[in-house]
KOLTOR-57093 format. One record per atom (N, C-alpha, C): residue in three letters; x, y, z. Coordinates in steps of 0.1 Angstrom, whole numbers, padded with zeros to 4 digits, always signed. Atoms other than C-alpha are relative to their C-alpha. Last residue first. Example, Ala and Ser with C-alpha at 12.3 -4.5 7.8 and 13.67 -1.06 7.14 Angstrom:
! residues 2
SER-0009-0011+0000/SER+0137-0011+0071/SER-0008+0011+0008/ALA+0009-0012+0000/ALA+0123-0045+0078/ALA+0009+0012+0000/
***
This chain:
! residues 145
UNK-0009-0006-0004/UNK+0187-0029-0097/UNK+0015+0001+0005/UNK+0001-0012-0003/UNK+0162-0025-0114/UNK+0012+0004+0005/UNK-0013-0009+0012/UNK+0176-0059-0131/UNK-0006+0015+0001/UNK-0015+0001-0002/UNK+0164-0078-0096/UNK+0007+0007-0014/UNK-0008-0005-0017/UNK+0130-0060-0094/UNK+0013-0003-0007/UNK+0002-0014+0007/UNK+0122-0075-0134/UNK+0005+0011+0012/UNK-0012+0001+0009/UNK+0134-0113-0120/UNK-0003+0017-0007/UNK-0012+0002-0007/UNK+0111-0108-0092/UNK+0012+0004-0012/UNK+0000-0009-0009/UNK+0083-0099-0111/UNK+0010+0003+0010/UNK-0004-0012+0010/UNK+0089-0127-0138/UNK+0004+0017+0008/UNK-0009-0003+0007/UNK+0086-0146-0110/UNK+0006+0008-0014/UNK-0003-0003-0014/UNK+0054-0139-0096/UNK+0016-0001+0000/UNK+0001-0018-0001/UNK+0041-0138-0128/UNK+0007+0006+0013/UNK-0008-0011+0011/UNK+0055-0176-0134/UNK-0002+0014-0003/UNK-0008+0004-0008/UNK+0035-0188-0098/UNK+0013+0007-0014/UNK-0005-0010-0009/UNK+0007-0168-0105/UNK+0011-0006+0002/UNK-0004-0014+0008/UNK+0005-0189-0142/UNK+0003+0013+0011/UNK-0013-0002+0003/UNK+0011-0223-0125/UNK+0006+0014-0003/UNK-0012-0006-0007/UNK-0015-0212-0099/UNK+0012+0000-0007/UNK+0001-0011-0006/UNK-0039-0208-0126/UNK+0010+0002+0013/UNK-0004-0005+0014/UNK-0030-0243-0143/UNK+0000+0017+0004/UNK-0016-0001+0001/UNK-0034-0260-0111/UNK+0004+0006-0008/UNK-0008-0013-0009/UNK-0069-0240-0108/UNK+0017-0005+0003/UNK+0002-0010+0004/UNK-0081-0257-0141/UNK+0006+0008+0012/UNK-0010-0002+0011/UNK-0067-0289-0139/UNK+0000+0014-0001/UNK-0015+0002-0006/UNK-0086-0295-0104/UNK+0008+0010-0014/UNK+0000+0019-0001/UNK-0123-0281-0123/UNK+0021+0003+0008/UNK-0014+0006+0007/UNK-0126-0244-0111/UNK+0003-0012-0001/UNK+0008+0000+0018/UNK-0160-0227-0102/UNK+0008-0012-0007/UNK+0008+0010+0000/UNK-0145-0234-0062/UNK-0004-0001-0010/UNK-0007+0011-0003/UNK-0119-0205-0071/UNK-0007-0014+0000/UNK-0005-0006+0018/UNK-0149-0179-0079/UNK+0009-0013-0001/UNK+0015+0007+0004/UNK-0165-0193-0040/UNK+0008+0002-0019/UNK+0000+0012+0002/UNK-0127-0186-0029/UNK-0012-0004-0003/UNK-0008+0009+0011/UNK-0128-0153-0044/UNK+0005-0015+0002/UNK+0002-0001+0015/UNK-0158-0141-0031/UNK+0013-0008-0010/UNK+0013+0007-0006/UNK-0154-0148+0008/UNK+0000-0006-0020/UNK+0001+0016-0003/UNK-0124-0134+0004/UNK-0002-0013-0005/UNK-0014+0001+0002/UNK-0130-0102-0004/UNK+0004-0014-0006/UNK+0004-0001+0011/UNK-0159-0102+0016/UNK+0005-0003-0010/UNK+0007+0015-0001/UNK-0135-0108+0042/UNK-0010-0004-0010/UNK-0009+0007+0000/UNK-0117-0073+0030/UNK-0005-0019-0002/UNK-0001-0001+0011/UNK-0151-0053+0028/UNK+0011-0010-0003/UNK+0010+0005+0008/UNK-0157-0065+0061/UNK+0000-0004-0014/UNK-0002+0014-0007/UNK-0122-0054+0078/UNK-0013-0010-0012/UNK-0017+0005+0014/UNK-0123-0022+0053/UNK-0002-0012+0007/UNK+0008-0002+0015/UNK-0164-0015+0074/UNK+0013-0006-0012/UNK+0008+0008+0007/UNK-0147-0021+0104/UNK-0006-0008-0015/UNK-0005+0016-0006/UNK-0122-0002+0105/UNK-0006-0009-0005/UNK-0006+0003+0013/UNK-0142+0026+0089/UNK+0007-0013+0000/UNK+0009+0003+0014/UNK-0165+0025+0118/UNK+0004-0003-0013/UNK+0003+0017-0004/UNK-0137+0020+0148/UNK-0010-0004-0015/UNK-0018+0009+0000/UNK-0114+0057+0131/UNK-0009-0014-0001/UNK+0011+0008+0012/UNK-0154+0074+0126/UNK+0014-0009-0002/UNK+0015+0000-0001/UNK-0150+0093+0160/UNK-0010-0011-0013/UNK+0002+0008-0009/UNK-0115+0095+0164/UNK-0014-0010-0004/UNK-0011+0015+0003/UNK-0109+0109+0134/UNK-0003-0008+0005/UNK+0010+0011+0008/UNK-0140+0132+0147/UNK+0005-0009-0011/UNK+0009+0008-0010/UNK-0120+0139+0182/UNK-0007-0003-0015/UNK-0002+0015-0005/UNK-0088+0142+0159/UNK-0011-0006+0006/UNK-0001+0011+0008/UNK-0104+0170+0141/UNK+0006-0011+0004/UNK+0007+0002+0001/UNK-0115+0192+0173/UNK+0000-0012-0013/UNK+0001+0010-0009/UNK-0080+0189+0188/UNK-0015-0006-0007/UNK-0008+0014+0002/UNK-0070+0202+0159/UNK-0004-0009+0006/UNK+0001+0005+0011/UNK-0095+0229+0158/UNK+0013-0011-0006/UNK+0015+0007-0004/UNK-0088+0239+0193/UNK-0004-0006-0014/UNK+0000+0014-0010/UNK-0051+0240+0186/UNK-0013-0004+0006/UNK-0005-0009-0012/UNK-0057+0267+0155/UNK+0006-0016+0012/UNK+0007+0003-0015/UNK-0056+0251+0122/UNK+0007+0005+0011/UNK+0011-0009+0001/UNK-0033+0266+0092/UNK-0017+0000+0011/UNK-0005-0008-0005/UNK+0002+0252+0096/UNK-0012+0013-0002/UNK-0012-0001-0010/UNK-0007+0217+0100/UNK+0002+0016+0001/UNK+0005-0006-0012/UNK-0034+0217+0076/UNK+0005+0002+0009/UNK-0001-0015+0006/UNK-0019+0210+0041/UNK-0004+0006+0013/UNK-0013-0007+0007/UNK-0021+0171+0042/UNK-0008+0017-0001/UNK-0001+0002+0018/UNK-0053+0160+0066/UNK+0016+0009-0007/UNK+0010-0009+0010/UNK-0038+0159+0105/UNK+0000-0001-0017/UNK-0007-0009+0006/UNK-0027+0130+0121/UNK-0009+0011-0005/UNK+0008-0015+0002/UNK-0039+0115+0153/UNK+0012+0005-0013/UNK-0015-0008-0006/UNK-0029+0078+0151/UNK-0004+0013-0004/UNK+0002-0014-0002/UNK-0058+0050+0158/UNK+0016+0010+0002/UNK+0006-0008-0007/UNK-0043+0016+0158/UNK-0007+0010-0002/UNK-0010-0008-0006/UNK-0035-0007+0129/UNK-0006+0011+0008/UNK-0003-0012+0003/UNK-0059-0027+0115/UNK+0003+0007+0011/UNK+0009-0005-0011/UNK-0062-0066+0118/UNK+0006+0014+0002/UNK-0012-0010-0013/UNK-0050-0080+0088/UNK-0008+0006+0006/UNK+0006-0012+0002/UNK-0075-0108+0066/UNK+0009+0006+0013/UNK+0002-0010+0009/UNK-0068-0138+0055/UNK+0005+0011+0000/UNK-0012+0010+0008/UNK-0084-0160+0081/UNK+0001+0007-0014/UNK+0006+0010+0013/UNK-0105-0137+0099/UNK+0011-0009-0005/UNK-0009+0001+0008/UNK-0097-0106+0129/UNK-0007-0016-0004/UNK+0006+0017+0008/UNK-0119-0084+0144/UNK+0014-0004-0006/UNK+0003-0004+0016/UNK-0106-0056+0165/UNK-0007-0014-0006/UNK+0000-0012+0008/UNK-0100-0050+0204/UNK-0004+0000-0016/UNK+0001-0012-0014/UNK-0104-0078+0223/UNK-0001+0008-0008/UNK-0009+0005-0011/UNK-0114-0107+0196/UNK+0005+0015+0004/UNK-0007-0014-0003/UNK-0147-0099+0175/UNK+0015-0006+0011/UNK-0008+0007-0014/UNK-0150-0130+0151/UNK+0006+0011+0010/UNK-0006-0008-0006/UNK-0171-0116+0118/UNK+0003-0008+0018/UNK+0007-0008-0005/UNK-0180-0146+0098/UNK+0008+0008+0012/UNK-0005-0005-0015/UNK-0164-0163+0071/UNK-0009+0013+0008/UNK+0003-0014-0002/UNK-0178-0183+0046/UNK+0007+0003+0007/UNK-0002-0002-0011/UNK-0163-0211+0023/UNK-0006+0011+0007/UNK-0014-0006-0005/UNK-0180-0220-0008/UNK+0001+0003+0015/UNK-0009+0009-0011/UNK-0207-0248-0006/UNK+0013+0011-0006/UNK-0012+0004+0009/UNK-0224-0225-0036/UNK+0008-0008+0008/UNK+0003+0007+0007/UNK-0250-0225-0013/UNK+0002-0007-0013/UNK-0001+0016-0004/UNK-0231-0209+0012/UNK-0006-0012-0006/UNK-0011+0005+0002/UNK-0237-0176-0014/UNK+0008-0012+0008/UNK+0000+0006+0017/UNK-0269-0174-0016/UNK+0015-0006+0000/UNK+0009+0014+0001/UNK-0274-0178+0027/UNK+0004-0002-0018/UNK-0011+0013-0006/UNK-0243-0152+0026/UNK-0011-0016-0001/UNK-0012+0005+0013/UNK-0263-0129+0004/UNK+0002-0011+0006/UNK+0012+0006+0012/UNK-0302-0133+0026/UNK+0016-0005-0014/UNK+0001+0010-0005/UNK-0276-0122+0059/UNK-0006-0011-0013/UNK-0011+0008+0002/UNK-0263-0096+0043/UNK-0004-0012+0004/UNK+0003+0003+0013/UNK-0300-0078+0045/UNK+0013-0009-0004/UNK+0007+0007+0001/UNK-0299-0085+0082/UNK-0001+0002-0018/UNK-0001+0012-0010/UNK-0266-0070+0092/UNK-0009-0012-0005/UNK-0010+0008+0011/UNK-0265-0046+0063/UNK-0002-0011+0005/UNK+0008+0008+0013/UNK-0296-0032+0083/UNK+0009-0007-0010/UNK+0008+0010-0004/UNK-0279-0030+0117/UNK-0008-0007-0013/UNK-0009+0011-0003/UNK-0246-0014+0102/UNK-0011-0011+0003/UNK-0003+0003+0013/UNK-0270+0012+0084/UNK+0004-0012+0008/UNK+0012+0005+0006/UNK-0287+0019+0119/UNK+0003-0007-0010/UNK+0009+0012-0010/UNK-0255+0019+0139/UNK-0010-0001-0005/UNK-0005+0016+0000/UNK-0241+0040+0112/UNK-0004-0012+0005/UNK+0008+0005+0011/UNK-0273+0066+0117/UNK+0014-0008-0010/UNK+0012+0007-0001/UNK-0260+0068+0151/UNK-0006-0003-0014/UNK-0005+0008-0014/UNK-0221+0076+0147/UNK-0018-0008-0003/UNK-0004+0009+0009/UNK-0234+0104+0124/UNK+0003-0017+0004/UNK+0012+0003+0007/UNK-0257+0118+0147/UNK+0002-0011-0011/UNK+0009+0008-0005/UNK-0229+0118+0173/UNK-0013-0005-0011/UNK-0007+0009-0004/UNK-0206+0133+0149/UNK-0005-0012+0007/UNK-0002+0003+0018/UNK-0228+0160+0137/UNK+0002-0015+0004/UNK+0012+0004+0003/UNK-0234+0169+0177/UNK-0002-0010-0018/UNK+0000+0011-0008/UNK-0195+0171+0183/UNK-0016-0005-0003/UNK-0010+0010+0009/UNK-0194+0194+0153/UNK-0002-0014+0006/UNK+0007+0009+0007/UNK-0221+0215+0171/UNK+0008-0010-0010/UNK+0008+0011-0004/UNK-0206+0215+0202/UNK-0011-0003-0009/UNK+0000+0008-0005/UNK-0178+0228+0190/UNK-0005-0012+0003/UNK-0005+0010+0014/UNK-0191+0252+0166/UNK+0004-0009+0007/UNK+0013+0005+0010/UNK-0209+0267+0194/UNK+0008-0011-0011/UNK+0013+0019-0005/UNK-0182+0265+0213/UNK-0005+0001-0001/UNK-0010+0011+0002/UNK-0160+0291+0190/UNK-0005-0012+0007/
***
């Protein structure tokens, strides 16, 4: 039973480290996009760490760490094999973070450069049409109910 322990916790670490390699190489091969893509003078955004998480213009700052177990497990894990899946919840909880925070700004990043394509007439005419789906949406809610 700590063998498996300590090799789960080994997995974990390994994993952990060959994100910190990926994360270093997005770092510098993202760097060659964002140079293509500020040359569309669209807006960028760059990662801003503040105490605990990143946060962007935009973009929600993700909700704590909360130990749950996957659906169906609760009545079939022992208490060392719980404890052992929260530590690699734990363990990839800041990475994933991350990575949705990124993907999010990204996000972004992409649809005000797509927006910038847009003569004036053309993105008043695109908000007129979110601005009539956004009511129609409303008005389809209010006869639900």
């Amino acid at each position: 039973m700590l063998v498996k322990f300590f090799q789960s916790v080994l997995v974990v670490l390994v994993i952990n480290c060959l994100m910190g390699i990926l994360a270093a190489q997005e770092t510098t091969s993202s760097s060659s996009v964002s140079a293509a893509a500020s040359s569309l003078t669209g807006p960028r955004y760059e990662l801003e760490k503040k105490s605990q998480g990143y946060a962007a213009e935009g973009v929600k700052v993700t909700k704590k760490f909360t130990r749950r177990l996957p659906n169906y497990y609760k009545d079939v894990v022992t208490d060392e094999q719980r404890d052992q899946i929260y530590q690699i919840q734990q363990s990839y909880f800041d990475v994933i973070s991350t990575l949705e925070l990124r993907l999010e700004m990204l996000k972004n990043e992409r649809d005000k450069l797509i927006e910038n394509v847009l003569t004036r007439e053309q993105g008043e005419q695109i908000d007129a049409t979110k601005k009539a789906a956004a009511l129609e949406r409303a008005k389809k809610k209010d006869e639900k109910k």
